[in-house]
C-alpha positions in Angstrom: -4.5 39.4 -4.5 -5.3 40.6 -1.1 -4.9 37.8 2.0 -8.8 37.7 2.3 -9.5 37.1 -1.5 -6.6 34.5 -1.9 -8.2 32.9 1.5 -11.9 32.7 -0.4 -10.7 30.9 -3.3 -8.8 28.5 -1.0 -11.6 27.8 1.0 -8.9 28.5 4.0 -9.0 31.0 6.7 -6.8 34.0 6.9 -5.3 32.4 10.1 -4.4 29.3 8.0 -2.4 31.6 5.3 -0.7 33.3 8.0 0.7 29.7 9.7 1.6 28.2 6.2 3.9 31.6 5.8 5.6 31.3 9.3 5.6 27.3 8.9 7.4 27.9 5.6 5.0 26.2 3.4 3.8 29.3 1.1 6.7 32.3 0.6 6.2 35.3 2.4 4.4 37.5 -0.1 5.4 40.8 -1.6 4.0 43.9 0.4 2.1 47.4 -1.0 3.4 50.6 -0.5 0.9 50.5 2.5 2.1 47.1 4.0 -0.4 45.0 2.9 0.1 41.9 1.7 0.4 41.0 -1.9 0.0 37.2 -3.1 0.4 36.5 -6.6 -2.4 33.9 -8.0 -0.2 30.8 -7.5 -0.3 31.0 -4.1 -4.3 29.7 -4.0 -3.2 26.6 -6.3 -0.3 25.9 -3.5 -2.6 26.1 -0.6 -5.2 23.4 -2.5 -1.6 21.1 -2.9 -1.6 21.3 0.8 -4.4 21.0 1.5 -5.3 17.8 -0.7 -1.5 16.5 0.7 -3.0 16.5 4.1 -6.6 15.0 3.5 -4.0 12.2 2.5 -2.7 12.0 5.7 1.0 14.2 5.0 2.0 16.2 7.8 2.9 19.7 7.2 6.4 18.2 7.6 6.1 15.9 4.7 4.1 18.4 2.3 6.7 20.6 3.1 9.2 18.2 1.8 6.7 17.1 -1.0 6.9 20.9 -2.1 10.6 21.5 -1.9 10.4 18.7 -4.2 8.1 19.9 -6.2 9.7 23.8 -6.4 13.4 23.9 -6.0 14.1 20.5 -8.0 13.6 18.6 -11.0 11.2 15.5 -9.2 11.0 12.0 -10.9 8.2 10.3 -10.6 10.4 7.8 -8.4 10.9 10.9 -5.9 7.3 11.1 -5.4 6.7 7.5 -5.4 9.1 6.9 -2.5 7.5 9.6 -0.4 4.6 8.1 -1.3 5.3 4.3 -0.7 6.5 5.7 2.9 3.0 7.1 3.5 1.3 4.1 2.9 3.5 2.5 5.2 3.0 4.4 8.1 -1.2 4.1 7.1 -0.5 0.4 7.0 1.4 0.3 10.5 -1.4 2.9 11.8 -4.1 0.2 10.8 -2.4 -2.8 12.3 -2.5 -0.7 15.4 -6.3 0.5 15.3 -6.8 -3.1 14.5 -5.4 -4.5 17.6 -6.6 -1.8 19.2 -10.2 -2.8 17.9 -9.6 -6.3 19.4 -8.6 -5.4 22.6 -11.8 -3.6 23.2 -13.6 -6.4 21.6 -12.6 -8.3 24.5 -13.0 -6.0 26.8 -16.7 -6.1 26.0 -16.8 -9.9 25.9 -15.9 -9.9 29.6 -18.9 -7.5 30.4 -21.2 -9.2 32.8 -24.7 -9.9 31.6 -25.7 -8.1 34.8 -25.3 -4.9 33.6 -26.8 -3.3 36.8 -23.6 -3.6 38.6 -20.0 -1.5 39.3 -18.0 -2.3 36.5 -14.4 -2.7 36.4 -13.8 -4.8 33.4 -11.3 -2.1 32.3 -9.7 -1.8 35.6 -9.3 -5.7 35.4 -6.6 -6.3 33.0 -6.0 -10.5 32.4 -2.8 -9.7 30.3 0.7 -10.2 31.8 1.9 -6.5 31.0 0.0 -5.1 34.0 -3.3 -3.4 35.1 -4.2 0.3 35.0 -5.6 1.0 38.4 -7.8 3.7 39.4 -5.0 5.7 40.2 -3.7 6.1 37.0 -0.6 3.9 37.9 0.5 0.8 35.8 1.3 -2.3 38.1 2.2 -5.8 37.3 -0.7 -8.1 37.9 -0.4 -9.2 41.4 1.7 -6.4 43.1 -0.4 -4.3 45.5 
């Protein structure tokens, strides 16, 4: 298969191919007598693994990992269930985050004035004790001029 046909049935670009080889996560392909690529039909089912690996949040370092697993050994399904558990830890941590995150903006929005006519600097005004981010771009302790 040529790069453009393997890159139609993956629903990738050609660009995208090309990055997986140099990134190591799809063998560098045989060549033709003329020095064009040749990938054998494998290669389209690899790029879906990747592909469905990152729409569940892997990075190409992981899926990497999760194919050297998959290729060059003989994976348990405890192998895969570690990576896994490990994924859903950092989505866990990630939400925590995003969650306090949320809050924090919550309450930024609670201290908006009802007059909403006026400068605002609710954001510029932060009431924590770890410091305010001033127009500058410079953290400072609450307080310190």
């Amino acid at each position: 298969m040529t790069i453009g046909t393997v890159a139609r049935a993956a629903g990738v670009r050609i660009d995208t191919i090309r990055y997986y080889e140099r990134r190591g996560l799809l063998p560098l392909p045989a060549r033709s007598p003329a020095g064009y690529r040749q990938y054998a039909e494998e290669v389209v089912q690899r790029i879906r693994y990747i592909k469905r690996a990152q729409r569940l949040g892997f990075t190409l370092a992981q899926i990497l990992e999760l194919l050297r697993l998959q290729f060059e050994t003989d994976p348990t399904c405890d192998d895969l269930a570690h990576r896994v558990t490990r994924k859903l830890t950092e989505i866990d941590e990630k939400i925590a985050e995003l969650q306090a995150t949320r809050v924090s903006l919550l309450a930024v929005l609670a201290r908006c004035p009802s007059d909403c006519s006026q400068t605002c600097t609710v954001l510029l005004d932060d009431p924590s004790p770890m410091g305010a981010i001033h127009p500058e771009g410079a953290t400072r302790p609450v307080g310190s001029s």
